[in-house]
Structure formats: C-alpha cells, structure tokens
N, C-alpha and C positions, 0 to 999 in steps of 0.2 A: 858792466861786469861780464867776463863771458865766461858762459856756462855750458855745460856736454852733457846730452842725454843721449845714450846707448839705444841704437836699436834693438829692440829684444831679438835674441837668437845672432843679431850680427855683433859683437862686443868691439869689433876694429870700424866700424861704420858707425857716426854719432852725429845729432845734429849739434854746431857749436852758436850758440846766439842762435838759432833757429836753422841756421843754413847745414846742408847737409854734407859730410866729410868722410872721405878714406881716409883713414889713422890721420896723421898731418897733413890733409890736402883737401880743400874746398871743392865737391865736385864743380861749381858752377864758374870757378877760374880753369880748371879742365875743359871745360866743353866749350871752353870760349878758345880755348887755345890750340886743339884740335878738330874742334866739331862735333856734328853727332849725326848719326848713333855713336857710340863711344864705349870701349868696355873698359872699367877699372879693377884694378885687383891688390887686395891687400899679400904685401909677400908675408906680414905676421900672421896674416890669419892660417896661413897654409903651413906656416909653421908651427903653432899653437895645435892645429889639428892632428899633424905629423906627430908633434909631443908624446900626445893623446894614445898613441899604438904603442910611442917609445915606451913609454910608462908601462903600457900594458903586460908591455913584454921585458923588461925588467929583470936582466939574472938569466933570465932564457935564448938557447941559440936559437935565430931568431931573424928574419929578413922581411922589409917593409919595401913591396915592389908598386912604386905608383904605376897604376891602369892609364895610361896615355891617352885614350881614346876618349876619357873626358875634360881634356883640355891638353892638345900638344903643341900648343905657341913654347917656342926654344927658350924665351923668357920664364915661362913657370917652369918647365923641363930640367932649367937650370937649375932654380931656387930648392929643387927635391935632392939634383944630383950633390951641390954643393953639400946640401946637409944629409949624405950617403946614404939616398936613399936606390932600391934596385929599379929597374920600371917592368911593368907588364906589357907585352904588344900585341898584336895584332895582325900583323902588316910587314913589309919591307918597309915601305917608306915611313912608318912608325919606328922601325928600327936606323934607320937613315937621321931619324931627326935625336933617338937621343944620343946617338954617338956623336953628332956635331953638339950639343949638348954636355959633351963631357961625360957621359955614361962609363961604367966599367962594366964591357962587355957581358962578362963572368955575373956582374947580378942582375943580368935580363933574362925573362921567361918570354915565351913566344906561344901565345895560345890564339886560338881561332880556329874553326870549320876549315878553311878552306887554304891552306897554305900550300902555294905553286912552287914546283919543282924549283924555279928559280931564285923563290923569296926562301927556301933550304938551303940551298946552295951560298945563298949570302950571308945567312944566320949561321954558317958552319964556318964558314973564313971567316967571319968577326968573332966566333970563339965564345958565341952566349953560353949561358950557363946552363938552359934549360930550354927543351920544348914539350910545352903540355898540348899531346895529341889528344885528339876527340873522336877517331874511328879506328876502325880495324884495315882499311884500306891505307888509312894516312900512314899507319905504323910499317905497312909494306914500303909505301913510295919512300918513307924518310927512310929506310934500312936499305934501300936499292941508292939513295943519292950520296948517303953516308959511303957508302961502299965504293962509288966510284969520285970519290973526291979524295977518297983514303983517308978521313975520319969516322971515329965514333960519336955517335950524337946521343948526348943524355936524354932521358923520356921519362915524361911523368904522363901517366894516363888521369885524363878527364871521367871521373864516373858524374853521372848522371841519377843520382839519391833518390828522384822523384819524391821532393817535398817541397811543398808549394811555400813559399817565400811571402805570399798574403800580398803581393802587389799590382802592378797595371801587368796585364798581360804578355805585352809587348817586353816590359822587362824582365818578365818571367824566365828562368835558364834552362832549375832543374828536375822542372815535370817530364814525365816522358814520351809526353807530344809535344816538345820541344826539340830542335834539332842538335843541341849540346850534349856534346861526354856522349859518352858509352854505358849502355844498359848496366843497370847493379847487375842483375842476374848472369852479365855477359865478363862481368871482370875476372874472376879468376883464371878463366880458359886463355883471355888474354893475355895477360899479364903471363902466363906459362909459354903462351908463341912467341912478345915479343923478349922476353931474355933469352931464346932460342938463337936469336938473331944476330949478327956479326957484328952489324953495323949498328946496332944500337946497347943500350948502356941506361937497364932500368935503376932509376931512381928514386922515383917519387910516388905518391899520389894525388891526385887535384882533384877539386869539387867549388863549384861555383853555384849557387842557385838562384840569382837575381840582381836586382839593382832597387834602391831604393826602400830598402827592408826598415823597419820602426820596429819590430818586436825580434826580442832575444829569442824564442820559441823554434824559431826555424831553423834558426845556427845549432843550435844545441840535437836536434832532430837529424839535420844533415850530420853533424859532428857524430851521434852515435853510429851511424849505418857508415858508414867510413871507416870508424874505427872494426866495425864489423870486417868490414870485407879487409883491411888491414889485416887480423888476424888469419883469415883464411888462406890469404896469400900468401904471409909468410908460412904458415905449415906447409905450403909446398914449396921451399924452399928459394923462394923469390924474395928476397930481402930489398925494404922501403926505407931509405934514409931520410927522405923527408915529407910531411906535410903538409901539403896547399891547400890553405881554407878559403881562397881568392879570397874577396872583397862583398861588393853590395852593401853594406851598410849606409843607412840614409840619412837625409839632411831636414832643416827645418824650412820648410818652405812655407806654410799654413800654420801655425801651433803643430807642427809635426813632432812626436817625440822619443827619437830615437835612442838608445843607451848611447850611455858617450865611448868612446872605443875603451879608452883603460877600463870600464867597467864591466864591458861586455868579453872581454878577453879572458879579467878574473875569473868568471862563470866559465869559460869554456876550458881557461885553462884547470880550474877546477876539475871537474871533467875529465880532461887531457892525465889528469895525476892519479887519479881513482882507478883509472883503467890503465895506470902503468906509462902512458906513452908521455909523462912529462918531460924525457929528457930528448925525444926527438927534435930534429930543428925544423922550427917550423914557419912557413912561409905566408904571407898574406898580398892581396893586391885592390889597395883601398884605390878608387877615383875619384868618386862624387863626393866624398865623405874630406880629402881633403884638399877641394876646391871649391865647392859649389856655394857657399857663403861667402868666399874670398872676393866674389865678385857682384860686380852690378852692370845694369847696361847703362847709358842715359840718355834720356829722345829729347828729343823737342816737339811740343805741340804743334800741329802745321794748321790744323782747323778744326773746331765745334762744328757739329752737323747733328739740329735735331732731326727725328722721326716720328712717324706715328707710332711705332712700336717700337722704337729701341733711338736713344741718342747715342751717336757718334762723336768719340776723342779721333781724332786723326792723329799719328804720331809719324816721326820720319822712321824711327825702326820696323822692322817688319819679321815677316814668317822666317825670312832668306837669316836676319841675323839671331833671331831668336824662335827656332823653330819646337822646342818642346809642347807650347802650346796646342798651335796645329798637330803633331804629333801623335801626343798623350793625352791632349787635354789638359795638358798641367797647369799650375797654377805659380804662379808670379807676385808677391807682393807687388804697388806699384806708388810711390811713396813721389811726394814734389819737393825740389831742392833745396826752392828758396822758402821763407816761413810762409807758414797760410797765411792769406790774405781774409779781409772781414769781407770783401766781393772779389768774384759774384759768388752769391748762393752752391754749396754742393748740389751736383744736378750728377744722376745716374747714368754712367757711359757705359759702351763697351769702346775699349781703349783699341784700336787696331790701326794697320801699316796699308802704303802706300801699295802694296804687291796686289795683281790682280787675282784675287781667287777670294771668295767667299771664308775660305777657311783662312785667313789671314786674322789674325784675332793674338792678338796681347794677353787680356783681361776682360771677362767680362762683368757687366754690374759694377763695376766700381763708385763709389761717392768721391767725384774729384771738384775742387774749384779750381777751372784750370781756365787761359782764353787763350790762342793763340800768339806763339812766345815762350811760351813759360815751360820749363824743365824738368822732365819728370824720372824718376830714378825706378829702372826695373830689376826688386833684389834676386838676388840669387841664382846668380848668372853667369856663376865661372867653369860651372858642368855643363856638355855639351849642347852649348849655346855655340860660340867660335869654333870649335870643333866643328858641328854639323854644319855651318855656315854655308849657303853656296851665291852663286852669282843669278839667282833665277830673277825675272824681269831684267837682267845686263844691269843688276846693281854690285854695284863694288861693296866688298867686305871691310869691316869696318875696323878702325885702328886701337889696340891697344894700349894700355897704359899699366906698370905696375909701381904698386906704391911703396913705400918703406920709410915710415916717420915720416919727414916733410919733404924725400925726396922724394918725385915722380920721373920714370922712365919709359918714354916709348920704348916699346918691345915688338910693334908692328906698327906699321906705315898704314892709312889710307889705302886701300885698293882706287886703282885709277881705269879709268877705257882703255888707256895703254897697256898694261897691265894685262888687261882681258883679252885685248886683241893680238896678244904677239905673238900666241901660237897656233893664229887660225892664218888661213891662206884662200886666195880666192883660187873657185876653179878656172883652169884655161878654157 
C-alpha cells in the first residue's frame, strides 16, 4: 500500500512508503541521476507561499516584489515572473538576471547600500520602476546620473525605524547601528532636498527591518513610526504614493512559528485602515519566506568518524554549498531519504563537509543511523543556500533541480574545473 506522510512545516515534501519525496519525485532517483550534493525545489511550494501575500492583499493596490538575493537561479526567478510577480535587487547583475528571466522592468525596486554610478545607469535604460535609496549622498549621485542620461529616476527613501526585529544580528537592518536607510529623525529634511531635485521623482517610502522575523510585534512597531513620518512629510508638501514595507518575514526551520503572511498582512492592514492609509498601494519584498521551505539539499555520507569528544558524520556537501550554518549558526533539519533502517544504533554526530576549516559544520548533535552510502536530506534550503554558494576549496557549485508534480527540471548544471578555470589566465 503506499502511503505519504508530510513533513511538518514542508507540506510539498512527504515520505511515500518510507522514502523521501519532492511533490512527485523520489529524492533518492534524483541524486542517482545527477549526483550530490544536489539542491531540489518545489515550484508549488513557492507558489502556495506567493498565494499567501496574494490573499493577504486581497481588494488592495498592491505589489509582491521577490527579494532575489535569496535564491536567483533564472529557474525560480522564472516561476515568481510567470505568476506576476515584481522582484527586489540588489545589484546589477541581480538585475541582469531577472530580465533574462522575463521580468517587467517597471515592477523592479533596486535597493541596496551601495549602488555604482554604473549599476544607475543601467537601472535607468532598463526602465525599473523604483529605486529605494539608503543615504543622502546616494540621492545626490542618482540625481547627477539621472540628469546626465536625460532621465528622471523615481525614489523611494529607506528610513531606518530603529526597531529591533528580535533576530540574529547579522540579519538585523533597522537598528541604528545598522548601516541601512536613513535616520528617522533625518527623513523629513530629506525628503524636502530630494523633491528639490531635477533628476529625481519622489515616490515612495521604504522600511525594511530584518530577515528572519517569527513575531508580528516588530511589523506593526515599524508600521506605526512610518506612518508617523508619512504624515510629517506630507504636511510639507512632499506627497508619498506608495508604501514599502520590504519583506523579512520568516520560515520554519526548528518548530519556528512565524504568522503566515495572509494573516500577518490582516493585522497590519488593519492598521493601515485605522490610520486612513488603506487606500495607498502598497509594496512588499518577501525572500525567504517564499523560498526557503521549497527547498532541500541532498549529500551523501562519505564516512562515520568516531571521537573522544564529539563523532563525525562526513557528508560530500559542505560550508561552500550551504553556508548559513557557518554563517549564522543556523540550524538545518537533517532528515535520511531512504526508511530507517533497524541498524546500526542512532549514534550522535556533528554532521559536517569536506571543506577545510573547523567552522565547516552542517548540524550539530544530531541522532542519525547513518554508514557510509546512505542519503541524507538537508531541509530548508532554498534561501540563501545557492545564492551564497561559492567555489572555496576549487569546489564546484552544485546542480539544481525544480520540481512540479512528477516533473523534474534541471535549472542548473553541475559546476565543472572548466568552468572555474576559464576565466583565469596564467601570468607571462
């Protein structure tokens, strides 16, 4: 008889007869058929997530810009564009990748610290829709590059709320020993300079405070002081057509439990209505939120390695393809593909990669019955896992797969030596 139990938190991931599956696909005929490490990705899960904002927003003008920077393989990039969604970036080459992607220019936001005279220049001829600046300096260079390309560049200004977002440090945005947005106390004067300006074309306003957030408490804190300074600035005559409330909302990685977006939206737009601003259009830029369950990695055992203080899982994935760990510290479900076996015995690892560095670490403590061979599934892996990916120890990056019912599609090759080598040169 065969049977499917859901993994809790992954609804698109189930084991069927014991064996572990992306919606219609046996991971362990995957990894025989590409190898491993290996990363797989539900395209329903990312849809079901996406849903989740649609709902939320519901009746309301209203833009869902995915955050790129937590998974921009052109195969998920696609799966968001097809079903209209904007993207947020980062980067040029963020913006490079979703316009080969299919993107309409017009619902890309371009936010980031540190955008080069030249990465403006390219976000102007492609005609995005938005850049959310983060300093007073940046608002000068974009209004000098605006000017001498003979465009207006729309501007939404980054405030910076300073309200702590309750997560790891590192993804902490909108404290104010953080180098994100522009002082609360500094926006209004701003916002008075930059509509002063020729070449730019105020719009918006933006506020991002984190990644990774589980309580409503924060949005709602940032939401009021926003709408605060909203107010202020329009009494001086600077009119805000829209509202950016980015993204950050987080994922289940542990028993994590984050509001689901349609519900957390209710609350804010709640909110949003009490204080008059329901009918503005309002913008958000989910990442993690609608990828990071979509995905898994999958390793294979390479060797058991007791210790006197600590036993060793060896696995072929490493820090290079799943670097949150190292990182953040994070944490990783770490699940085996095929059914458990009655041996050997669960015995306590720390699960870690071939990479040389001490801080190379998967998992640690885990109760696995594993020997060398055997397949082991790392969840919640479709946020900046590939993404951060790089070649350290001259390992190649690893291949993709996305799933959809019983079809699977490579969406990325294998990285090879070739590959790595062809854009180096020796010296004469």
């Amino acid at each position: 008889m065969n049977t499917a139990a859901h993994l809790p938190g992954h609804p698109h991931i189930a084991r069927k007869d014991g064996v572990l599956h992306v919606e219609g696909q046996p991971l362990p005929v995957l990894a025989r058929q590409y190898g491993t490490p290996l990363f797989v990705y539900s395209r329903q899960w990312m849809l079901d997530a996406l849903a989740a904002y649609q709902r939320g927003f519901e009746g309301r003008d209203a833009m869902v810009c995915y955050a790129i920077k937590a998974n921009s393989s052109l195969g998920v990039l696609r799966v968001f564009a097809e079903a209209g969604c904007g993207f947020d970036i980062v980067s040029g080459g963020e913006l490079a990748r979703v316009l080969a992607a299919g993107a309409d220019p017009v619902k890309v936001i371009f936010s980031g610290v540190g955008k080069t005279r030249g990465e403006m220049r390219q976000a102007l001829a492609a005609g995005i829709g938005c850049f959310n600046v983060e300093s007073e300096a940046e608002i000068d260079v974009l209004n000098e590059v605006a000017l001498e390309e003979g465009r207006v560049a729309s501007i939404s200004v980054r405030i910076n709320p300073n309200v702590d977002p309750k997560t790891h440090p590192y993804i902490s945005t909108g404290l104010k020993g953080n180098k994100f947005g522009i002082a609360h106390d500094r926006a209004v004067a701003i916002y008075q300079h930059a509509a002063s300006l020729k070449g730019l074309k105020v719009v918006g306003i933006d506020c991002h405070i984190g990644s990774q957030i589980t309580d409503a408490s924060p949005y709602l804190e940032a939401l009021e002081r926003v709408l605060d300074l909203v107010e202020a600035i329009e009494k001086t005559g600077v009119a805000l057509h829209h509202l950016d409330f980015g993204g950050g909302l987080g994922i289940d990685y542990n028993g994590d439990t984050p509001p689901a977006a349609d519900a957390l939206w209710h609350q804010l737009l709640a909110r949003l209505d009490a204080r008059g601003f329901g009918q503005r259009r309002l913008i958000v830029e989910p990442g993690r939120s609608l990828v990071g369950n979509a995905g898994v990695c999958v390793t294979e055992v390479l060797f058991t390695k007791p210790g006197e203080d600590k036993n060793f899982c060896i696995v072929d994935a490493a820090m290079n393809d799943l670097p949150r760990p190292a990182m953040y510290q994070a944490f990783h479900q770490i699940v085996p593909l095929a059914p458990e076996r009655a041996e050997p015995p669960a015995v306590t690892y720390d699960v870690v990669g071939p990479v040389c560095e001490s801080g190379d670490w998967i998992g640690r403590d885990r109760a696995l019955k594993v020997q060398s061979g055997d397949l082991l599934a790392v969840l919640s892996a479709g946020a900046y896992c590939m993404a951060m990916a790089s070649n350290y120890n001259t390992r190649g990056r690893a291949p993709e797969v996305l799933v959809s019912g019983e079809r699977a599609t490579l969406i990325r090759r294998r990285e090879t030596i070739d590959d790595q080598l062809l854009s180096e040169r020796l010296a004469d």
